[in-house]
C-alpha positions as a printed Julia matrix, in Angstrom:
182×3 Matrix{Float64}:
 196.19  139.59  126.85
 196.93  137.59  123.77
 199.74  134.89  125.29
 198.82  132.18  127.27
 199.57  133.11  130.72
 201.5   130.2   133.05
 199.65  129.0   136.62
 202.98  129.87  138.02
 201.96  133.97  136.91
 198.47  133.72  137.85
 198.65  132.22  141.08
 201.72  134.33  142.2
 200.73  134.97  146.01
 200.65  133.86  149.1
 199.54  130.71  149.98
 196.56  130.1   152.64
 195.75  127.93  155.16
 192.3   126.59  155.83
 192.41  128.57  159.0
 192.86  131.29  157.22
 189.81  130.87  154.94
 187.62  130.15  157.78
 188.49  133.15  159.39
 187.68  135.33  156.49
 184.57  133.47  156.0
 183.77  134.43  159.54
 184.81  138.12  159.19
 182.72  138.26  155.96
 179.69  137.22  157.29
 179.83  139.54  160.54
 180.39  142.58  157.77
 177.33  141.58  156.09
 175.6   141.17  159.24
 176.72  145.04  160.12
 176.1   146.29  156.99
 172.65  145.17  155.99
 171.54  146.27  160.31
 173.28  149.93  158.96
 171.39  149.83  156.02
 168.05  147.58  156.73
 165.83  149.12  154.02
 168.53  147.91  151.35
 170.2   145.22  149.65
 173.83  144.05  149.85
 175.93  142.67  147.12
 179.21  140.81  148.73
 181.95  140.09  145.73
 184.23  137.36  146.07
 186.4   135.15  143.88
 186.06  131.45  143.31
 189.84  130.08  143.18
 190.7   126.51  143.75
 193.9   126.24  145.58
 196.28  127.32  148.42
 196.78  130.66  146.63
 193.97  133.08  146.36
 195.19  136.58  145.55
 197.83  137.63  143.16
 198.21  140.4   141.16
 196.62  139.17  138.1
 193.53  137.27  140.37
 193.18  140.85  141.34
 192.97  142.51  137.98
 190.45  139.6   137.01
 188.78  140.6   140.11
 188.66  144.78  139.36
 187.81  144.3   135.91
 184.5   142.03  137.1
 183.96  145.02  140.1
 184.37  147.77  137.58
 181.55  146.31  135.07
 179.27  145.88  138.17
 179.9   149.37  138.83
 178.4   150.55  135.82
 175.85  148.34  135.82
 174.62  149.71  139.57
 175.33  153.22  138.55
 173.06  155.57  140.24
 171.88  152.68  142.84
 175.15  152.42  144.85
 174.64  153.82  148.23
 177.82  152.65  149.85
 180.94  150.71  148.72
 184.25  149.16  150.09
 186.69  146.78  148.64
 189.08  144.9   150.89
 192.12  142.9   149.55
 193.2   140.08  151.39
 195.73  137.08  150.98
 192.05  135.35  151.54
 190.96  136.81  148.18
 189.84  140.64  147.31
 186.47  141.25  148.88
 183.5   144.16  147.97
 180.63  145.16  149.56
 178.09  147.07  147.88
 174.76  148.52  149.34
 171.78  149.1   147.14
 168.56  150.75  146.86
 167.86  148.14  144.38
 165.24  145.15  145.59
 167.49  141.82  146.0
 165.6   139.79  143.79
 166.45  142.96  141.02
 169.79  143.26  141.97
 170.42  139.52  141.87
 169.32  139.27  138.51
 171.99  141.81  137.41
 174.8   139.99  139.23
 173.63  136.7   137.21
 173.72  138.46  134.13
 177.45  139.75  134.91
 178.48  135.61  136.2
 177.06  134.17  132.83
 177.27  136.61  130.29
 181.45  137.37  130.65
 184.07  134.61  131.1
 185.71  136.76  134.52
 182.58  136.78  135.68
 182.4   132.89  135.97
 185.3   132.91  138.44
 183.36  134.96  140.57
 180.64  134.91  143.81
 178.25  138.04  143.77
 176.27  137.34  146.47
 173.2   139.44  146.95
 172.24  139.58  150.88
 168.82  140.94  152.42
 168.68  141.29  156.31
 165.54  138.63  157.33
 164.93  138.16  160.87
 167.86  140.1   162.26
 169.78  138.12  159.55
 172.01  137.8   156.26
 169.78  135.73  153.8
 171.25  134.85  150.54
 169.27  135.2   146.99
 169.59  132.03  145.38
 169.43  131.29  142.07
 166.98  129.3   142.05
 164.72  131.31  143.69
 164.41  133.22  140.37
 164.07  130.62  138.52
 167.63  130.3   137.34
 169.11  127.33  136.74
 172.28  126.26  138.71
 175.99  127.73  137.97
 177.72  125.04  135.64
 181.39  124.07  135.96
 183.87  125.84  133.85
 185.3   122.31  133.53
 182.58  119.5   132.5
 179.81  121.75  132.5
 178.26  120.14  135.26
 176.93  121.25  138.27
 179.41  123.15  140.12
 178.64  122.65  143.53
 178.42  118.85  142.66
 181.81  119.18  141.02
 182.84  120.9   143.77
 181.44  118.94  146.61
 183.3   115.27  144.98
 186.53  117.2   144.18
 185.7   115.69  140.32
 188.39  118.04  139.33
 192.01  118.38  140.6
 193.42  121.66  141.55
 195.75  121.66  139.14
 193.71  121.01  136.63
 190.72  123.88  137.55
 194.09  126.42  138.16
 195.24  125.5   134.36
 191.45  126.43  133.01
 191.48  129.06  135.17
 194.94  130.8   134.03
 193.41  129.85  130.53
 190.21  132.12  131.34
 192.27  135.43  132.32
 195.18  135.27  129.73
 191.93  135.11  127.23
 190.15  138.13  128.86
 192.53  140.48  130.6
């Protein structure tokens, strides 16, 4: 898109209630829980969005979000052994199964977060079942550094955690982001 889309078109949804979000966060983790005891021998990428705000789906947060799903598609080609996507007013959702190894498939799903700007708005989680349960591949743990804030360039969590930026101000950068890459 070449124009500068408004906050008001981006965020064009339904608003959410924290409620809300901590029942999908709930119904998230007993899907990974299901999945990864259906498929033990594999790997499970979960997809989510990162969007400040009362309103997390609309019909351009959910083009941002196919576009992301549709690259890792074609980057897991040949190594997807199950799939689902779920939209929400919570946010869009996919679950992916892999043959891949975690650590392998985690790898990929950093590339995808810090090599395209849509990617940066987005969670892909990478899940291996560990004693009966979900554990998460950090970062970290491959020796990648921590995600930076679209923002400051700080670290996000931090950023996150102190509320250093406003909403309005994270849903402007944000709008900016997807009228630049859609």
């Amino acid at each position: 898109m070449s124009e500068q889309l408004s906050v008001p078109t981006v965020f064009d949804g339904p608003q959410v209630t924290l409620e809300d979000m901590l029942a999908a966060r709930e119904d998230r983790s007993r899907k990974q829980t299901e999945l990864l005891k259906t498929y033990k021998s594999h790997s499970l990428l979960c997809a989510t969005m990162n969007i400040p705000g009362p309103i997390k789906n609309s019909v351009l947060l959910s083009r941002a979000f196919e576009r992301v799903i549709k690259q890792v598609k074609g980057t897991l080609a040949g190594h997807i052994n199950f799939e689902k996507e779920i939209v929400k007013k919570t946010g869009c959702e996919y679950y992916l199964i892999s043959d891949l190894a975690a650590n392998d498939l985690k790898k990929s799903m950093i590339e995808i977060e810090t090599s395209t700007p849509l990617g940066r708005l987005m969670d892909l989680d990478v899940l291996q079942l560990i004693e009966n349960y979900p554990k998460p591949i950090s970062r970290q743990e491959l020796g990648f550094p921590k995600r930076r804030c679209f923002i400051c360039q700080g670290e996000a969590k931090s950023c996150a955690r102190s509320r250093k930026h406003n909403v309005e101000t994270m849903q402007a950068k944000l709008a900016q982001i997807i009228s630049e890459n859609l």
